[in-house]
C-alpha positions in Angstrom: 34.3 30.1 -24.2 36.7 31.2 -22.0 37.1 34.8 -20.4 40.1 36.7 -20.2 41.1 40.1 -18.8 44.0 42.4 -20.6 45.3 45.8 -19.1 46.7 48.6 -20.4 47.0 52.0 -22.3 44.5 52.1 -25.4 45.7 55.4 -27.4 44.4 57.9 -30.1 46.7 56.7 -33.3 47.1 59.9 -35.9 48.8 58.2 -39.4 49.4 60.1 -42.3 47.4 59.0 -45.2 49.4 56.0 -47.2 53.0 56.9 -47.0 53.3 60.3 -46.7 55.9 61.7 -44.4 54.7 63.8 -41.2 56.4 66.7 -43.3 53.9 66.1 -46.6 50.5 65.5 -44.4 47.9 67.5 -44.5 45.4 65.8 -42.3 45.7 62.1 -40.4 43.8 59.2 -40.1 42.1 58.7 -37.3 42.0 55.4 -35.0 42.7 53.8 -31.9 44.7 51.0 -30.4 47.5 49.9 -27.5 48.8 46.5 -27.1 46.5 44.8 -24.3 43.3 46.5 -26.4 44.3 44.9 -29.6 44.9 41.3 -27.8 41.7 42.0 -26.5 40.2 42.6 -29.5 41.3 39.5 -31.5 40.0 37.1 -28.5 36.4 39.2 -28.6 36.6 38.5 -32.6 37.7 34.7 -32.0 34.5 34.3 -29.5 35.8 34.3 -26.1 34.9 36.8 -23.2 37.2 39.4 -23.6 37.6 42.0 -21.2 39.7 45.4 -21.1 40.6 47.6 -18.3 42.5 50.6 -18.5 41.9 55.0 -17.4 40.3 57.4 -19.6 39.7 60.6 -19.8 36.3 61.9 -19.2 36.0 63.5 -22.4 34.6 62.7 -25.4 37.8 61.6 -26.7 38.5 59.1 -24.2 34.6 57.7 -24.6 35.9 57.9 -28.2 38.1 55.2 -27.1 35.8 52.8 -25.2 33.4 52.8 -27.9 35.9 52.0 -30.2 36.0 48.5 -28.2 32.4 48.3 -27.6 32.3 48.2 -31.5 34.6 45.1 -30.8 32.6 43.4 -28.7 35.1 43.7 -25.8 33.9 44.6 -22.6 34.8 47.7 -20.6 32.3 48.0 -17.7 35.3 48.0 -15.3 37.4 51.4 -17.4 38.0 53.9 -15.2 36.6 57.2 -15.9 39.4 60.3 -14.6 42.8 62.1 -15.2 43.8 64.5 -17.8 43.9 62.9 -21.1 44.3 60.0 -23.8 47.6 59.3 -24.9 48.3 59.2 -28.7 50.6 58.3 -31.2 51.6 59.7 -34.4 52.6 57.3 -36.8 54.6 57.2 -40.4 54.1 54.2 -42.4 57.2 53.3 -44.2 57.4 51.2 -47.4 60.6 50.1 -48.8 63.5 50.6 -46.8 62.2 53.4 -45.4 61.3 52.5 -41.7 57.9 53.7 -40.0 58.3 55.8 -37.5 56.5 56.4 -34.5 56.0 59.6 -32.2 54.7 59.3 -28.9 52.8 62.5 -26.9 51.4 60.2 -23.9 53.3 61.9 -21.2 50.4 62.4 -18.0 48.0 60.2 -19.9 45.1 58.9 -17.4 46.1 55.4 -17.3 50.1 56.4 -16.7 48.5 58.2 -13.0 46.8 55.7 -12.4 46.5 54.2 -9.0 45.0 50.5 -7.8 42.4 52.3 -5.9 41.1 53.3 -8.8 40.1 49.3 -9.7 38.6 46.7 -8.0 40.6 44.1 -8.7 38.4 41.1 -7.0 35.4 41.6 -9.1 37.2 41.9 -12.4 39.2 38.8 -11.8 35.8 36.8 -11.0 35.3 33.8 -12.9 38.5 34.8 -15.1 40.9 32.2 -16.9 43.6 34.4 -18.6 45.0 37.7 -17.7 47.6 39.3 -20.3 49.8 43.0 -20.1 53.0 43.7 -21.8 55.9 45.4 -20.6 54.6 48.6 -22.1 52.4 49.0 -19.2 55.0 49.2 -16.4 57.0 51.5 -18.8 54.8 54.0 -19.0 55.0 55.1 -15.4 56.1 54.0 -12.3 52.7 54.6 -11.0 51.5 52.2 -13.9 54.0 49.6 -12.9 52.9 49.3 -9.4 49.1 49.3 -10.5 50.5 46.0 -13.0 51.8 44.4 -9.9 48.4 45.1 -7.8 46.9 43.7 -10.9 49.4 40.5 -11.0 49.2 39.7 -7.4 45.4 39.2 -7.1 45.3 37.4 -10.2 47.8 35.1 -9.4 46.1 34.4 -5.8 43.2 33.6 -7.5 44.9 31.3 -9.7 44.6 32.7 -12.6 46.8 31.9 -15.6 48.9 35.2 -16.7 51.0 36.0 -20.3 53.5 38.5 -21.0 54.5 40.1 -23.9 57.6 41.4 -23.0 57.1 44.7 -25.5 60.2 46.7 -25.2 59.9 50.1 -25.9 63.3 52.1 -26.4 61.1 55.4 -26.6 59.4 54.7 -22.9 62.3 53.7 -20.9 65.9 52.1 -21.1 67.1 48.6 -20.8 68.6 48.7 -17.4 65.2 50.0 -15.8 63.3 47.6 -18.0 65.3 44.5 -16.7 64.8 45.6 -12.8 61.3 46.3 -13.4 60.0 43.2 -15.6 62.6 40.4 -13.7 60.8 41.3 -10.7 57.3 41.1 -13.0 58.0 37.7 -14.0 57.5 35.5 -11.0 53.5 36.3 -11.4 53.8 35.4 -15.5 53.3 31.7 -16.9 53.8 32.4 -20.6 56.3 34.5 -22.0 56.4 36.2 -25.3 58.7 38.2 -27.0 61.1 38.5 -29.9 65.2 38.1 -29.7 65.0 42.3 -29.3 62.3 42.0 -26.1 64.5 39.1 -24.6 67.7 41.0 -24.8 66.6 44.5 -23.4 64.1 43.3 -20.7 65.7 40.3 -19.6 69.3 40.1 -20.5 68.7 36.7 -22.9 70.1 37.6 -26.1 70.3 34.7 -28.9 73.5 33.4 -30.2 74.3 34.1 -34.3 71.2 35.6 -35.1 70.8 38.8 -36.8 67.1 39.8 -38.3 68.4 42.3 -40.4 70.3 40.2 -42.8 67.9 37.5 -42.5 69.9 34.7 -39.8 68.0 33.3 -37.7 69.9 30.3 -35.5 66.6 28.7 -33.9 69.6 26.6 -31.6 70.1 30.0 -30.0 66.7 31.0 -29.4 66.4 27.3 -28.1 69.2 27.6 -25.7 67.6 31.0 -24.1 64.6 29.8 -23.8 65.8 26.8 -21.8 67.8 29.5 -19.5 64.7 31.7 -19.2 62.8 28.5 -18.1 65.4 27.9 -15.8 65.6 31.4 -14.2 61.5 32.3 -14.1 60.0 28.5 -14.7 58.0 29.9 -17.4 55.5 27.3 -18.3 56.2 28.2 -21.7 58.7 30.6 -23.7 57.5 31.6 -27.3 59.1 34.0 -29.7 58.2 35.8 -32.9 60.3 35.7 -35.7 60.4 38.4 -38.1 63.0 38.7 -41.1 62.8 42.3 -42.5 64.1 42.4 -46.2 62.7 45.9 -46.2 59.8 47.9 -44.9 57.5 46.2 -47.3 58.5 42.6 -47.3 58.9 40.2 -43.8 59.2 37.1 -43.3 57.3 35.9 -40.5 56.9 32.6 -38.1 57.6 31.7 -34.0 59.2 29.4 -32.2 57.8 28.2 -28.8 59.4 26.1 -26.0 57.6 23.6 -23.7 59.1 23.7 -19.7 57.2 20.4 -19.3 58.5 17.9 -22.0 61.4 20.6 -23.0 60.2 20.2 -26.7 61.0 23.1 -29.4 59.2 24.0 -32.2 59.8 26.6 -34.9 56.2 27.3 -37.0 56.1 27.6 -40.8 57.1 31.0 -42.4 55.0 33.4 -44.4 56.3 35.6 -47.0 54.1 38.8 -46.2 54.9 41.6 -48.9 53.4 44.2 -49.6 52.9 44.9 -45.7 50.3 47.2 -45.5 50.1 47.5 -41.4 52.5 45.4 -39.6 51.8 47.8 -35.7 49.7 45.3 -33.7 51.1 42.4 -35.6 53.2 41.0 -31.7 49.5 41.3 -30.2 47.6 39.9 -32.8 50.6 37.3 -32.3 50.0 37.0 -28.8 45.7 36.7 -29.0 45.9 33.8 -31.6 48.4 31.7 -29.0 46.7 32.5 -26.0 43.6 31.7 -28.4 44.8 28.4 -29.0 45.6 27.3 -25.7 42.4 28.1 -24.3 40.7 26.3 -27.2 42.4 23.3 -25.6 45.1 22.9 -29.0 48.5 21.7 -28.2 51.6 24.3 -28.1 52.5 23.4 -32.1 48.5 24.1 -33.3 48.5 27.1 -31.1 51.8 28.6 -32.4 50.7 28.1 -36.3 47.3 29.6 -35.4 49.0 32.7 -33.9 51.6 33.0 -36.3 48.7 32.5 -39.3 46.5 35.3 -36.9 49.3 37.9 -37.3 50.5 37.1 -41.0 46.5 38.3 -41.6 47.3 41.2 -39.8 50.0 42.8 -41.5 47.3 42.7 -44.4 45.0 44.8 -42.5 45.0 48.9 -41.9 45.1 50.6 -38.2 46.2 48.4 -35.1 43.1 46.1 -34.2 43.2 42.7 -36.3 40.1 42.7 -38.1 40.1 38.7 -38.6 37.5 36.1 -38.2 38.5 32.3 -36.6 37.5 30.7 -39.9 40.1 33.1 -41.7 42.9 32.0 -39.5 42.0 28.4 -39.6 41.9 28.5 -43.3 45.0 30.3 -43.9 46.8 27.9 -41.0 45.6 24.6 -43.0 47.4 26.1 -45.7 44.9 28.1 -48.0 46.9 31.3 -48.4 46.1 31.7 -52.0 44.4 35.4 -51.6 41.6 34.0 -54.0 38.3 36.4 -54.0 35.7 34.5 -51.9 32.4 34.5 -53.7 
C-alpha cells in the first residue's frame, strides 16, 4: 500500500445534540476533525500508510486530538508538540431548510503559529507517494501558508505527487486574498479538487448556467473551466463535487473529473442521500476515496465513482471522520445501495 502525508489543522468539534439550536443546548457533543485529518483518516481505514502532521497544544486536549487519530490508525509521530491551544468549532446541524451553521474560535491556534522549523520536512516526505492540504491551511494564517509552501516545495523536489482541495472558507479569509494566495499554491499541486463555489472564490473559474440551489447543474460549463484551469496550472487532473441541495436534509450528490492527458470528461452517477445525518467532512471523504483510487492503480472513472460512493456513505455517518470500510464503498459503488441489514 501506498503512503501518503496530509497537513493541516485537526480541531475540537462541539455539536449540539441532534438539531438543537446553540440557543436550546445544554451540553455538546464532543469530537474531533479538520480537513487533511479526515482525508487521512479514510486512507488509514482503506489500508494505505496514512500519515498526519499538524501543531498541538501540549495539553491534554491537544493529546486528546492525536489519540483520536491513533484510534484511526493514522500516524502522527511527526505532530508537533507547542503553542497556545487547539482550535475548535461549534457546530449546528440543520435539517430541513434550515442550514447548519458553523462557528469558528481558532484564532492563535498552534498549528496557525506555526513555523517550518518546527517540522522536518525531509524525513516525513521519505519514501512518500502522495501529499494532500486544502486551502484551509493557508487561510488560517499567513504563518500557516508559508509553512504549506515549505511543505510543497520539498515535496515536490522529491517528486512527490500533491492534491488540493481547494476548501474555501468565507469565515477564514476573502476571495481576493484566497486567489493571490492559492494561484501562487498551484504550480506545486497535480490534482485539483473543488466544487463550482471553491473554483469561483480561489481561482476565479466560475461555471456557466449552473446554479446548485435550484438544482442546474450544466456539466458543459464545468467542462469548459476545467479545460481553462488545465490550461492555466497544467493540472494533471481537475475533479469537482457536485452537490444539489433540495434542503438541509436531502442532496443529491456525484463528481465530475477531467483528464489533461486524453482531455476526456466524465460526470459519475448521482445518489439521492436524504435523510443527511452529517454531511461536514463529506469534500474530504470525497477527496480520500479519489486519491484512494488512483493509488490503487483504477482509472480516473473507477476512482471518481469510488470517491463519490466514499462520501455518499458519509453523509450517513455522525461527527467528521468517515467511518467506512473498502468493502462498503466497493459494494455500494457496484451498485448495492439497498440499506438492507447485513446478517
Amino acid at each position: 500500500m501506498a503512503k501518503i502525508v496530509t497537513l493541516g489543522e485537526i480541531m475540537l468539534r462541539l455539536s449540539t445534540p441532534g438539531h438543537e439550536r446553540f440557543m436550546q443546548a445544554d451540553n455538546f457533543e464532543v469530537c474531533y476533525g479538520g480537513g487533511e485529518a479526515n482525508v487521512a483518516v479514510s486512507l488509514a481505514n482503506f489500508g494505505h500508510e496514512a500519515e498526519f502532521v499538524t501543531k498541538v497544544p501540549e495539553n491534554p486536549i491537544g493529546e486528546c486530538a492525536v489519540a483520536a487519530l491513533r484510534k484511526m490508525n493514522v500516524k502522527t509521530e511527526n505532530i508537533a508538540r507547542g503553542g497556545e491551544r487547539l482550535g475548535i468549532y461549534f457546530l449546528e446541524t440543520g435539517a430541513a431548510m434550515r442550514p447548519s451553521n458553523v462557528i469558528y474560535d481558532r484564532a492563535h491556534s498552534s498549528i496557525s503559529e506555526a513555523e517550518a522549523e518546527d517540522f522536518d520536512f525531509e524525513k516525513i516526505f521519505a519514501d512518500c507517494d502522495w501529499f494532500h492540504f486544502t486551502g484551509i491551511t493557508p487561510a488560517i494564517s499567513d504563518k500557516a501558508a508559508r509553512l504549506t509552501e515549505e511543505a510543497l516545495k520539498i515535496a515536490k523536489k522529491k517528486g512527490i505527487k500533491v492534491s488540493c482541495d481547494l476548501n474555501f472558507r468565507k469565515k477564514l479569509w476573502s476571495s481576493e486574498k484566497a486567489q493571490k494566495v492559492m494561484s501562487n499554491l498551484m504550480q506545486y499541486v497535480d490534482i485539483c479538487i473543488g466544487n463550482e463555489e471553491d473554483a469561483d472564490k480561489v481561482l476565479g473559474f466560475r461555471p456557466e448556467n449552473t446554479d446548485v440551489e435550484s438544482g442546474s447543474l450544466a456539466l458543459s460549463g464545468y467542462e469548459s473551466i476545467f479545460k481553462k484551469m488545465v490550461e492555466k496550472y497544467n493540472f494533471e487532473y481537475v475533479i469537482s463535487s457536485l452537490r444539489v441541495s433540495h434542503s438541509a436534509s436531502d442532496n443529491g450528490w456525484s463528481a465530475c473529473i477531467y483528464a489533461r492527458d486524453t482531455k476526456e470528461f466524465y460526470h459519475s452517477k448521482e445518489y439521492r442521500i436524504t435523510p443527511i445525518v452529517d454531511r461536514v467532512g463529506g469534500g474530504d471523504s470525497f477527496a480520500a476515496g479519489v486519491i484512494c483510487g488512483m493509488l490503487d492503480g483504477k482509472d480516473f472513472r473507477s476512482s471518481l465513482e469510488f470517491g463519490v460512493a466514499a462520501s455518499a456513505l458519509k453523509h450517513t455517518i455522525p461527527g467528521d471522520m468517515n467511518m467506512v470500510t473498502r468493502k462498503e464503498v466497493e459494494a455500494l459503488a457496484a451498485g448495492d445501495g439497498s440499506g438492507r441489514v447485513q446478517r
